[in-house]
Structures are given as structure tokens and as C-alpha cells.
N, C-alpha and C positions, 0 to 999 in steps of 0.2 A: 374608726380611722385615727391616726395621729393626731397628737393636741395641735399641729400647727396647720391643721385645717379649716381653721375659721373661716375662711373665706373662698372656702368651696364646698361640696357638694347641697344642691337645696333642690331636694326627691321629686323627679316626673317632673312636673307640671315645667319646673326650669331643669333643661337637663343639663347637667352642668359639672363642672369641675375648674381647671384652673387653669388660664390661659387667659393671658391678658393682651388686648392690642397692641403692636409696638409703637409707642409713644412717643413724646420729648415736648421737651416745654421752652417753646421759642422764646426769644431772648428778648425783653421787652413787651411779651407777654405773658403778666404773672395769671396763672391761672389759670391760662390754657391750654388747650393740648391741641396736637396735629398729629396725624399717623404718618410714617416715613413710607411714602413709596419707592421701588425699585420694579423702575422699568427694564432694567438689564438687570444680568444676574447678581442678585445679593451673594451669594454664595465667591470664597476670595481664594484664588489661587494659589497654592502653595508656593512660599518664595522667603529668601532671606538669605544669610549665609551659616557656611558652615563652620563652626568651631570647635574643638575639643581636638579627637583623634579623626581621621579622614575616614574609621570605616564605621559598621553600625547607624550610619544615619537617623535620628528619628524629624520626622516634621511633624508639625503639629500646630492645631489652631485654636481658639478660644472665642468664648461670649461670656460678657460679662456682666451685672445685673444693671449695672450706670447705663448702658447699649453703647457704650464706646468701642467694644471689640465684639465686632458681630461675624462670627465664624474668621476671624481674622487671622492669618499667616501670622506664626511666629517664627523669629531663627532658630535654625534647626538645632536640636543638639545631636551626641551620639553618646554610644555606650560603648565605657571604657572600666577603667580596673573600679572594682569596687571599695572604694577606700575605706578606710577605719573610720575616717572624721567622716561620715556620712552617716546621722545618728538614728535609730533601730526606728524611732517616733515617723520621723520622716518616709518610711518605706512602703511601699507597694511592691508583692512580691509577685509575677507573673510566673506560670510555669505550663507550657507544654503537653506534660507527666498525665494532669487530672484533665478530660475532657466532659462534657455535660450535653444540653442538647443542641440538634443541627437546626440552623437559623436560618428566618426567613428575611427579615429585616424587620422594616417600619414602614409606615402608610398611613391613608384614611381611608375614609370615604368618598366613593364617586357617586353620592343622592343623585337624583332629577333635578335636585335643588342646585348643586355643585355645576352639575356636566351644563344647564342653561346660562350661571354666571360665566362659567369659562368662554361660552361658544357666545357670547355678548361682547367679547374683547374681536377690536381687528384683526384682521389676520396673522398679520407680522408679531403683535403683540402676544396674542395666544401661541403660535408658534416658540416665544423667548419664554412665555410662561412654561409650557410643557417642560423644555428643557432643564431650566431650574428648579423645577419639582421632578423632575423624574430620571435626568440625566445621571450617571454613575461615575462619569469624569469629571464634567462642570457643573454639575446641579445638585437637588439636598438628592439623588439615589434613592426618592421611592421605590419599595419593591415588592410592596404590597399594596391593592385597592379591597374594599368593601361595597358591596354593589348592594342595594336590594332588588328582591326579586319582585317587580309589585311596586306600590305604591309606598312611601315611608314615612313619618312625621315631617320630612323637607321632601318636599315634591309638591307640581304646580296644582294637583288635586288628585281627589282616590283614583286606584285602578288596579287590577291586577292583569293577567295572562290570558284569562278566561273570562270576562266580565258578560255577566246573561242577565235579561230582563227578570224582573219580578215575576218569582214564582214558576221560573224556567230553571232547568239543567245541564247538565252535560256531563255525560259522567264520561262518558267515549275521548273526551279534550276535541271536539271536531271543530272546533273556534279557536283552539287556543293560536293564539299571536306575540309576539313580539314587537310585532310593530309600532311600536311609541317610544320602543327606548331606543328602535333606528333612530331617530330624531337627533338625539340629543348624546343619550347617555354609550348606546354601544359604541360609536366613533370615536369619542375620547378617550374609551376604557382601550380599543384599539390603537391612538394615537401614544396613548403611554409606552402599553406595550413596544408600541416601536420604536420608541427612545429609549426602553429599557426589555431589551428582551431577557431579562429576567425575570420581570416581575410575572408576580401570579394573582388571582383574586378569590378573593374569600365573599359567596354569597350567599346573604340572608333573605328570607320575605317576612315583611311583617305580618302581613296576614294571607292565608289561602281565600279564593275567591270566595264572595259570600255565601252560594249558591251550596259548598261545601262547611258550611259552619252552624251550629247550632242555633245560633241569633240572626240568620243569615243578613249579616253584615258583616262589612268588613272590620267593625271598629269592637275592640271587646271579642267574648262569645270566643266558645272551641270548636276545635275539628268535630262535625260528626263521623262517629265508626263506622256509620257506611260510607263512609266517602274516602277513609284511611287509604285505601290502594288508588284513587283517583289522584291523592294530594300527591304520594309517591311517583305516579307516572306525570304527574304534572311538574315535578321538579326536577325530576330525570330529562324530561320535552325541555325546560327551562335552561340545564345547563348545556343541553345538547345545540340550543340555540346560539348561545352567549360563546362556544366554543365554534361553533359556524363562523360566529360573524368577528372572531378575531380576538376573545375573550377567555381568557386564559383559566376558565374554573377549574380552581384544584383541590375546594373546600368548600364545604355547605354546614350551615346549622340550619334548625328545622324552623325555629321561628324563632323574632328577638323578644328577647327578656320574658319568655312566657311565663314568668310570676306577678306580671306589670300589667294589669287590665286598664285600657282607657278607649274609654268614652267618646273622645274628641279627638283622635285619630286614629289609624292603622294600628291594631294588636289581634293577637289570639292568644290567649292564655294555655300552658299545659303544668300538668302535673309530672311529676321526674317519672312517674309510673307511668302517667300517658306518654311521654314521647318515646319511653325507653321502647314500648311494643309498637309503637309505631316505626321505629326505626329498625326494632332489630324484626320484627314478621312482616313487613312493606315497603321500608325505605330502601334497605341495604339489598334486598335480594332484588327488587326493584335495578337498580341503578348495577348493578354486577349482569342483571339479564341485557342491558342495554349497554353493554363494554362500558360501563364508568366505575368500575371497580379503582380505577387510579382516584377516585372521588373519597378525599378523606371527608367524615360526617363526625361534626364537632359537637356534643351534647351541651345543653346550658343555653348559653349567650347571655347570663346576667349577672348580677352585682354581685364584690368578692365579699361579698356578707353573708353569701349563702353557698359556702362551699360543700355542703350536704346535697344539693340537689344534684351535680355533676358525677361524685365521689357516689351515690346512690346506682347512680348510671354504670358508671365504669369499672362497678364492681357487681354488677347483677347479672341475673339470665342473658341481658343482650347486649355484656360488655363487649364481644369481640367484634359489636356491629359497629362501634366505636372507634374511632381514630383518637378522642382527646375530646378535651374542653374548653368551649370559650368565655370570657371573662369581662365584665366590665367594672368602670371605676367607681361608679357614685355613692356606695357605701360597702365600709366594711374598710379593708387592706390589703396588699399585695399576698402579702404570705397566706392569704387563705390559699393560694396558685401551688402551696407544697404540698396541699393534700392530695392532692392528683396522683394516684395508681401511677408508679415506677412504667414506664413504658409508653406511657399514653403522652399524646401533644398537651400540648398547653399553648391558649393565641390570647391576649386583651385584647380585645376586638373594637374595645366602644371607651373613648373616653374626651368630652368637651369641654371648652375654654368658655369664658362668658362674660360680657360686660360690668356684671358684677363684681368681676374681680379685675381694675385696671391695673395693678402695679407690674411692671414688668419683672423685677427681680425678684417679687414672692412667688411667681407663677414660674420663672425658670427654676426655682431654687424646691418647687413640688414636684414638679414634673422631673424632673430629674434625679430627685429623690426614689419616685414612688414606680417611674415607667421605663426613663432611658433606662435606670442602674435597677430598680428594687424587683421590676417586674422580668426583666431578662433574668437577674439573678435569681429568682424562682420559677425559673425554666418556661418563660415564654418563647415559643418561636416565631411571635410579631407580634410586634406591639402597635396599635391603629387608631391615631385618632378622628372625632365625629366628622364634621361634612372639609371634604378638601374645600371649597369655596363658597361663600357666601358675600352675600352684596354687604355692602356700610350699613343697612339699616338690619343685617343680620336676617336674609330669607332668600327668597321664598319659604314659606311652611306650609304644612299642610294640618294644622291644628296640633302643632307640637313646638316646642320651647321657642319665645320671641326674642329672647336677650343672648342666643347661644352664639359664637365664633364659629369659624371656619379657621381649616391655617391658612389662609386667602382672604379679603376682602377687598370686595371690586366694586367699584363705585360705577352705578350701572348710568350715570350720564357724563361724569368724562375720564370715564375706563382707566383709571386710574386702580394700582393694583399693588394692595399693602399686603409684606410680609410680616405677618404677625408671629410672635415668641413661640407658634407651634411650629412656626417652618425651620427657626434655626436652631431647637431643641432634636426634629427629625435630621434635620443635615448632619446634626454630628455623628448622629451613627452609621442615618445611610449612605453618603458620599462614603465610609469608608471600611464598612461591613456588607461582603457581597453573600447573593444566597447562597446556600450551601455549608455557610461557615460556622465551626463550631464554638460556642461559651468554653473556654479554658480558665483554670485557677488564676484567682488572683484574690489582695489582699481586702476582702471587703471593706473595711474601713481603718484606715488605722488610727493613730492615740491623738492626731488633732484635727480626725473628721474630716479626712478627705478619703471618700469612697469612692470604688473599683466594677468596673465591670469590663473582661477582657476576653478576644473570640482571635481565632486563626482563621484567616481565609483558605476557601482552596487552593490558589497559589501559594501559600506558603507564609504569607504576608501579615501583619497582626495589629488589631485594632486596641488602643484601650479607652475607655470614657471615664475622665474621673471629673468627679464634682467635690468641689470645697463645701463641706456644709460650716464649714466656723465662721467666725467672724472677724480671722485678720487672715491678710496675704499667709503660706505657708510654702516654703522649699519641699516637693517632695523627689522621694529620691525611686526611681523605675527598678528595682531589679528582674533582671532575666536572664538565662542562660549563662546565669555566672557573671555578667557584667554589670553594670549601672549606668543611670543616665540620670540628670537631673531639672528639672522644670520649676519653676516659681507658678503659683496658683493664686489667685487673687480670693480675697474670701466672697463667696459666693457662687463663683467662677465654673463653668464647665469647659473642660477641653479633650479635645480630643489627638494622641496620641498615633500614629503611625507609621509602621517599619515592619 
């Protein structure tokens, strides 16, 4: 990773990366801190007026690392003659002409851990939360969740679809149920949905039922090969459920981080050999005999350190059983995400914020380096970070990382419900990047470090994300379509552009 990671990833046991609580340090209180709740929506209207020429419009909003301008309406400007006195340093060049890959957005996770802190809030309350997580007009435009299939590192204890006594089987699935994430977890993946019929969901299990594993446990331990075509029909049963009860699966990986053996929670480990034959002679023909051939099957699911395992995948005997690869943050770098086979998807799927790291403006200023701008710019089509909601003390868990964030935390005795630097890091793309839409050129960074990441919606309409990496204020100047517009950038600053 980059030299300016000191203060994030520290392997497994904390799973972690960069995201820090949103903070501030009352006035009269040296030393402490408070986190800032928003019981209504944090996310701010577009407003101001207009100046320049009256057509081209752009609006645009900003956060800034002091958290004085948190997704905050700026006046608008517009795009007019491009001048000469607008110097070359200053510029970001948008253009049309080059398009790249179609986009799904941004998201998290909906753990067991998540979907019980949400459904902990009153009614009315949950109801403003959804909205501002998931809304595409007033909220951050979620439009992507992660679910697991099973039991995960955050969940109220193990369990999977199929759970049999010791020394019992099933290879038929004549048991298999669903019924525990009616509780909690399917309703909310449904209530998103309905705020956002757009969104789609990406699901993982971390482990298949013990009964089918080598160790027979859920924790640790592989698939056994007799049980390959079980695991396949049991994930086929799985999505066929989650799309019953309202659950939008559009994408599966076969298990998370199956390079990551632990002990003390939910895993199965595979080799790129083992899943590659498991997917391409049981998964895929599996899930194509059961009308889920719209079911993209995403290889990987782990850390951009080992971009050999994927690129192994989706270049072998059972590449075509492949849709793509998914990714996560905690070691390595974004651009391992180019080695990815011309064609195939690319998702980061997994990437957490942690008490570890409290500073708000070093965790804006990573995050938007490495995911809004670095990970779209090497051809992600959603970027996702770890659990949507966790309590103040950081859990439930289920024998997986204690100090990790949510981009939620809810304070589970007076429901009080902070939007932490991962909510208004996803608001700027989601509120204004809908699915469908495509990455278009633009100027990745220019000569004083303000970097670019720009997409065309299906309507016509076009998003750009730029972040200040310097360290002073910088004019920069938009060109597109032959015209100009121009924006003041604070250093450190991300904002998000639209027109």
C-alpha cells in the first residue's frame, strides 16, 4: 500500500482500514470528543444561486476535512467560453469520446450485525434512516448491499441454511431454511430496495454448512468434494430465497477471503484451483439449470495483494464460468484491480473504517484517494464498504474484529444515530451516480493534485468526484464539451460536481 497508510490496515484479527467516527471537539472541552448525530437527513439540498452565463448549470457540493462542509450545497456555477487566463495547471479535462466500465454505485453491508442495529431504532426513526442511506433524491443513493449467506464475523452467533446435528447430513438440502434472516436481515434488504429500486445485492457466505466441510465446522476447514454439487444447489436454494422475499441477488462469490483461515469465526478457505472447478463443473451449470443464469459469479473476494489468484481464475479452463472479480482493501493497492482480464467485472466489495484510526480528515482524504476516485478508476463497478450499521461500542460480532466501524453507529440505549465520514464519503457518488452509468474520461490528476473521477448517467446527466490531495485551497478549472466552468477546492476537500 501507499506510504500514507500508517494508520490503517492491521491483518484479520482487526479488520480494518480507514474510517474514522465523525467527530468535533466541543468548545470548552479540550480533549474531548462527541460524535455528531443527525436525526434528519445529513445529506443538504442543492441550493444557491446562479452566476456566470444562465445555461450549462453545474451544482455542486463539498466535505471538507475541518467537517464544516459536510456534503454542503455550493453556488452553482456554469460552463462558459473557455478562456485563455484559465491556466493548463488548473484543468480537468472531461470528455464523452472515451467510455470504460457500466457502474453499479456504492454500498455496504447488510450483516445480521447491521440489519438488528437498524431494526433497534423507533419506527419513525428507522424509517428517516433508510431514506438517508438509500434515497437517490434526498439520501447518500445506496445502490448496492452485501449480504452474507450464513452466518459472518458480525452476526448474533454461527449459523448457516442448513445447520444439522453432529454427525448428521443432508445432502438432498431437505432442512434448508431461511428463516432467521426473515427476522432481521431480509426486511431491511427489502425496505432498501423500496427506497431505492435500483439497488441490487451482492451475496457472500462465509462458510458452507459444517456438515459439508472438511473440519466439519463452520470456522476454518474446506469444502469437501463430495459435497461440491450440494454447496452449488445450496446457493442456487439461497439465492432463489433472498429473491422471493424481495432481495435483489445479482451477484455471488463462492466464499469471503478464501485465503484467510480463522479459527475464531466463520471461514472456508479455497485454493484459485479449488474454486475455479468448483464454479465452473457445479456452480455455474448448477445456477443456469435453476433460471439464475442472470446470476453474475464473482471469483476472489480478497485482498488487492493478491491479484494472482483472480487473474488465475479468469484466465483458466473455467474462465467463462466467470463474470469478474472481487476485491478487498486491507493489503496491497487499488491497481492490482487492472490486472483483471479486459471484459470481465471488477466489484471491491469489503473495505472497514476503525476506531483506530480517529481523524476525520486522514480517513476522508484515504478513502477517496484509494475507493471513491482510485478504485472506480481501475474499473470497479461498486465499491462497498464493511458493516452498514454498528452500535457505539462497535458490534455485535461474532468472533471477528472488536474496534471495526459501521458507516452507521447507533447507540443502542438512546437510539441516537451517528453519520460517520463513511456515509458522506458514499453520498458523493451515490446521490449522484445512478446504476447503469458509465466511467468517462477525465483528467486523473492534474499538476497540483486534484484528482478526477467522471461517469454519464443514463439520462444524459454527468457526475464528476474530484478530491484535493495538496495542501492548499486550488481553483480548478472543469473543461467539457468545449466549455469551462470553474470551482475553488479546499485542500483536502472532496466535491462532487453535477450537470
Amino acid at each position: 500500500m501507499s506510504a500514507d497508510r500508517s494508520y490503517v490496515p492491521r491483518r484479520r484479527v482487526i479488520r480494518c482500514l480507514v474510517a474514522a467516527a465523525l467527530v468535533v471537539v466541543p468548545s470548552g472541552a479540550a480533549g474531548a470528543t462527541t460524535r455528531i448525530s443527525h436525526l434528519t437527513s445529513p445529506t443538504r439540498s442543492l441550493a444557491g444561486h446562479t452566476y456566470g452565463t444562465t445555461t450549462g448549470q453545474v451544482d455542486w457540493i463539498l466535505t471538507t476535512g475541518d467537517q464544516r462542509q459536510l456534503l454542503a450545497a455550493q453556488p452553482p456555477v456554469s460552463f462558459g467560453a473557455d478562456q485563455a487566463t484559465y491556466y493548463s495547471w488548473s484543468r480537468i479535462d472531461v470528455s464523452d469520446a472515451t467510455t470504460y466500465q457500466t457502474v453499479q454505485g456504492v454500498g455496504a453491508a447488510m450483516t445480521e450485525s447491521s440489519a438488528v442495529n437498524l431494526d433497534s431504532l423507533p419506527a419513525a426513526t428507522k424509517a428517516q434512516v433508510m431514506t438517508n442511506l438509500f434515497s437517490p433524491t434526498s439520501g447518500a443513493g445506496l445502490s448496492v448491499l452485501r449480504t452474507p449467506f450464513g452466518a459472518s464475523d458480525f452476526s448474533l452467533s454461527d449459523y448457516t441454511f442448513d445447520d444439522q446435528p453432529w454427525g448428521t447430513t443432508d445432502p438432498t438440502l431437505a432442512h434448508f431454511s431461511t428463516a432467521r434472516d426473515q427476522a432481521h436481515l431480509l426486511p431491511l434488504v427489502g425496505a432498501a430496495h423500496s427506497v431505492n429500486p435500483g439497488l441490487t445485492v451482492l451475496a457472500t457466505p462465509w462458510s458452507a454448512p459444517a456438515w459439508m466441510k472438511t473440519n466439519v465446522n463452520t470456522h476454518d476447514g474446506q469444502l469437501a468434494p463430495v459435497y461440491e454439487d450440494a454447496y452449488a444447489r445450496y446457493l442456487a436454494k439461497a439465492i432463489a430465497a433472498y429473491r422471493a422475499a424481495g432481495a435483489p441477488v445479482t451477484a455471488l462469490t463462492v466464499t469471503n477471503e478464501p485465503e484467510s483461515p480463522r479459527g475464531y469465526s466463520p471461514s472456508m478457505t479455497m485454493t484459485e484451483a479449488q474454486q475455479a472447478e468448483f464454479v465452473g463443473a457445479h456452480l455455474r451449470p448448477v445456477l443456469d439449470a435453476a433460471n439464475l443464469s442472470d446470476v453474475a459469479i464473482l471469483g476472489y473476494d480478497g485482498n488487492w495483494s493478491d491479484a494472482g489468484y483472480p487473474v488465475s481464475e479468469l484466465t483458466g479452463p473455467a474462465a467463462a464460468s466467470f463474470a469478474g472479480a472481487a476485491f478487498h482493501c486491507y493489503a496491497g493497492d487499488e491497481s492490482a484491480q487492472a490486472q483483471v482480464p479486459a471484459g470481465k467485472q471488477v466489484w471491491t466489495s469489503e473495505c472497514s473504517g476503525g476506531d483506530w484510526s480517529p481523524d476525520f480528515a486522514q480517513n476522508l482524504r484515504w478513502n477517496a484517494h484509494h475507493l471513491l476516485i482510485g478504485a472506480f478508476r481501475t474499473n470497479s463497478r461498486a465499491v462497498l464498504l464493511f458493516n452498514l450499521a454498528l452500535s457505539t461500542s462497535d458490534g455485535p460480532t461474532d468472533g471477528g474484529c472488536t474496534n471495526c466501524r459501521g458507516v452507521l453507529s447507533i447507540d443502542p440505549v438512546t437510539h441516537a444515530v451517528h453519520y460517520n465520514v463513511e456515509y458522506y464519503l458514499l453520498a458523493h457518488l451515490g446521490r449522484y451516480v445512478r446504476p447503469g452509468a458509465v466511467r468517462i474520461a477525465s483528467t486523473a490528476s492534474n499538476p497540483t493534485g486534484v484528482q478526477s473521477v467522471a461517469f454519464r448517467n443514463p439520462d444524459g446527466s454527468h457526475a464528476l468526484v474530484l478530491y484535493n490531495e495538496g495542501g492548499s485551497n486550488q481553483p480548478v478549472t472543469v473543461r467539457w464539451n468545449g466549455r469551462a466552468a470553474r470551482v475553488q477546492l479546499p485542500a483536502g476537500a472532496v466535491a462532487t460536481l453535477h450537470w
